[in-house]
C-alpha positions in Angstrom: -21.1 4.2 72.0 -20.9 1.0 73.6 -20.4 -2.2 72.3 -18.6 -5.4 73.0 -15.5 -7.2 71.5 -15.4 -7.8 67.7 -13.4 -8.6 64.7 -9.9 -7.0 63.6 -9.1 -6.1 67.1 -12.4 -3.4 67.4 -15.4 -3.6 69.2 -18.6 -4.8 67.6 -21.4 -1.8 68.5 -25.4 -1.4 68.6 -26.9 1.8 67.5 -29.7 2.9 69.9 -33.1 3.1 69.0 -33.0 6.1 66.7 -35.2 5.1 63.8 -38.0 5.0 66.5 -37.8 7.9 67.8 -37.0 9.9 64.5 -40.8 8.0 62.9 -42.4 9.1 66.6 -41.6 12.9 66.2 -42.8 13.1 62.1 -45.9 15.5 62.8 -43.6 18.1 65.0 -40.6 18.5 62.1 -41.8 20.8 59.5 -39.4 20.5 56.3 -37.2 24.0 56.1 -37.7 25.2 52.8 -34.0 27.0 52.6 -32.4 23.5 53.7 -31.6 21.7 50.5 -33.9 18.9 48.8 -31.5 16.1 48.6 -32.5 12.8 47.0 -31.0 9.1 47.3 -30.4 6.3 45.1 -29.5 3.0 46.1 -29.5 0.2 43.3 -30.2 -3.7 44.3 -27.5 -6.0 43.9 -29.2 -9.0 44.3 -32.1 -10.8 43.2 -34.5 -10.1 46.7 -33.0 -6.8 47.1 -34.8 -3.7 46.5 -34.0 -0.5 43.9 -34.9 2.4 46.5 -35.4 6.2 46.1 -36.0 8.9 48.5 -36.1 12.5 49.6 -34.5 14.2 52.3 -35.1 17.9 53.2 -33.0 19.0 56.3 -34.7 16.9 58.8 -37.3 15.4 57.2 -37.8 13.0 54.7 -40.2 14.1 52.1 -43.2 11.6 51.0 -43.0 8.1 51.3 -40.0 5.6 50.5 -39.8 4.5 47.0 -38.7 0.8 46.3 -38.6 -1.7 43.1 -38.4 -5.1 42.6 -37.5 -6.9 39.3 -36.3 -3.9 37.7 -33.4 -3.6 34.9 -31.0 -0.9 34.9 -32.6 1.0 32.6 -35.8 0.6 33.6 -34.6 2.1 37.1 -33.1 4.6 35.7 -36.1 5.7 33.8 -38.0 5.5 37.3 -34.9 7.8 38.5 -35.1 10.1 36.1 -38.7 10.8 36.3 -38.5 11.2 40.0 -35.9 13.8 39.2 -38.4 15.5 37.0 -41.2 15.4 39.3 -38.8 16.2 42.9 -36.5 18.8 41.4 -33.8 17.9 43.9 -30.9 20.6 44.4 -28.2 17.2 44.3 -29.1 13.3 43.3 -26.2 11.0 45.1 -26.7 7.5 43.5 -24.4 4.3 44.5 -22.6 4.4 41.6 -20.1 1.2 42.6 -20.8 -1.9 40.7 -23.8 -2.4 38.8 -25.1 1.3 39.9 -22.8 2.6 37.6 -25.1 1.6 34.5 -27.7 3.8 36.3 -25.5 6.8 37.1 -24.4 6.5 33.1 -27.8 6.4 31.4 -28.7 9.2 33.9 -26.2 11.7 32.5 -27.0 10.5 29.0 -30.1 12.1 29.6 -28.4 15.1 30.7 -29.2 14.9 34.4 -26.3 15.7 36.8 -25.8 13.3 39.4 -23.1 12.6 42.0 -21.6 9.2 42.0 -20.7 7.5 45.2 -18.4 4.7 46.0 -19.1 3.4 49.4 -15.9 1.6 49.3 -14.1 4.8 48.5 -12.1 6.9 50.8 -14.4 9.1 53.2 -13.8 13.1 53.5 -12.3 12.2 57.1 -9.9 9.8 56.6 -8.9 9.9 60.4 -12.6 8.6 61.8 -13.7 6.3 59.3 -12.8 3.0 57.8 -14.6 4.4 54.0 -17.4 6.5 52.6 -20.3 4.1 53.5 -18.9 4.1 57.4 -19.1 7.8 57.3 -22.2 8.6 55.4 -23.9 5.9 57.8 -22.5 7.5 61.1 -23.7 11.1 59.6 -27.2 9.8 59.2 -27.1 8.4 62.8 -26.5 12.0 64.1 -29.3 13.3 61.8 -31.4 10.6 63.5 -31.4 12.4 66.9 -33.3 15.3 65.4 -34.6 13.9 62.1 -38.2 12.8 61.3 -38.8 9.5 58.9 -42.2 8.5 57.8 -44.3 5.7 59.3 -41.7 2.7 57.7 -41.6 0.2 59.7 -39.4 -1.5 56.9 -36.7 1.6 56.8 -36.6 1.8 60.7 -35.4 -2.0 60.7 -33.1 -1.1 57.7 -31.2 1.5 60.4 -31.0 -1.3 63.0 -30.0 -3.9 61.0 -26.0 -3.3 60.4 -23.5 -3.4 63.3 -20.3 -1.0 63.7 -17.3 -1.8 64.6 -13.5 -1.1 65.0 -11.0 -1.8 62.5 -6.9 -2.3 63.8 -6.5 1.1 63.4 -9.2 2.5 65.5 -11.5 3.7 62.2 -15.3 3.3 62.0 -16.3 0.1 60.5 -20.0 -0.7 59.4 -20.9 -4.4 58.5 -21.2 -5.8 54.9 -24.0 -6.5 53.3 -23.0 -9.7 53.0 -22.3 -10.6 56.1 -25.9 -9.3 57.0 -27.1 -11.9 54.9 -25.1 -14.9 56.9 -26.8 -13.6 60.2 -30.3 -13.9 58.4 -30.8 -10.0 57.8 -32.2 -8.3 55.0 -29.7 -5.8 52.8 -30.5 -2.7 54.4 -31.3 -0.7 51.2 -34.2 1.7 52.0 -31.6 3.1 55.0 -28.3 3.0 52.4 -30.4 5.6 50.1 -31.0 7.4 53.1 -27.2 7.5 54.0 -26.7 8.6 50.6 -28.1 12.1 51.3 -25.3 12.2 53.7 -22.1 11.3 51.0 -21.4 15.4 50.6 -22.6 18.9 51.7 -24.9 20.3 49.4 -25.9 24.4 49.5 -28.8 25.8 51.3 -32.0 26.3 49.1 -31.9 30.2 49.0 -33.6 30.8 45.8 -36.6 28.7 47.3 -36.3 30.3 50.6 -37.5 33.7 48.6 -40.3 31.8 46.9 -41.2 30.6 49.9 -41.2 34.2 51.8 -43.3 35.6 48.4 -45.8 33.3 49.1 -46.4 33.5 52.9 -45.6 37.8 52.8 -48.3 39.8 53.3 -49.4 43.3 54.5 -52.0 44.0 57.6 -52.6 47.3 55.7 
């Protein structure tokens, strides 16, 4: 990737245009029904920022991109739930870290199992990356190359918004939030509930691979 010089001794660097090219190629990707239906949470922070939920299934996201406005924990997590009931994801990842965590509680109060994820946590490859959000981020741009998103102009901004960079020690480093902000950018929210369907590996979809198979099965005799 190339870039040019930034903070902490690393190098400030530009993502190409991905998001394009994933929303130009929608109508070729057909979603893989073993692949797992994973779905993404990511709860605003501040007042113009948006409550967003999503679903990914291998390399394509399913429907459209789901965002709120004005919208109390527990109303969210109401939203979340129902979207849970409606999507039967095989694993929910919610940004559990700061006031997410009020979602991520009432959601197991209602029994649901959910994964919560600290972007400021340590990520699975500690030698790469700077923290989980780093990682989840630069797993989503590999998906990109190959991955179809639906016509969002909004979410294919969101992707090009943040900036990597280097920290000292030569690990991944994707911009803050708030730092967006003091350039005049928009929190990038639609594409950090998309990264979330990156935090961890989740099975393949076997059991609806066979329902799949029963359905499209048939004899020429």
């Amino acid at each position: 990737m190339g870039g040019r010089a930034g903070p902490a001794g690393g190098r400030r660097v530009r993502r190409a245009g991905l998001g394009g090219q994933a929303r130009a190629r929608l109508a070729d990707v057909v979603p893989d029904p073993e692949a797992p239906r994973v779905m993404g949470v990511d709860v605003a922070r501040f007042g113009d920022d948006a409550s967003v939920i999503l679903l990914r299934q291998g390399n394509r996201l399913l429907g459209e991109v789901e965002r709120h406005h004005g919208l109390d924990l527990m109303q969210f997590a109401a939203i979340v739930n129902d979207r849970m009931e409606q999507w039967k994801p095989n694993a929910t990842f919610v940004d559990g870290a700061g006031v997410g965590g009020g979602v991520v509680d009432r959601l197991r109060q209602l029994g649901r199992r959910v994964h919560d994820v600290n972007a400021g946590a340590a990520p699975r490859k500690r030698r790469d990356y700077a923290n989980r959000r780093a990682e989840m981020w630069d797993q989503m741009r590999k998906w990109l190359r190959t991955g179809a998103l639906p016509d969002d102009p909004d979410l294919v901004n969101d992707l090009k918004g943040p900036e990597y960079s280097f920290d000292a020690t030569g690990h991944i480093l994707l911009e803050k939030k708030e730092r967006m902000k003091a350039r005049g950018l928009a929190s990038p929210d639609a594409a950090d509930a998309l990264a979330l369907t990156f935090a961890d590996p989740v099975p393949a979809n076997r059991a609806e691979r066979r329902r799949f198979m029963a359905r499209t099965d048939f004899s020429v005799l």
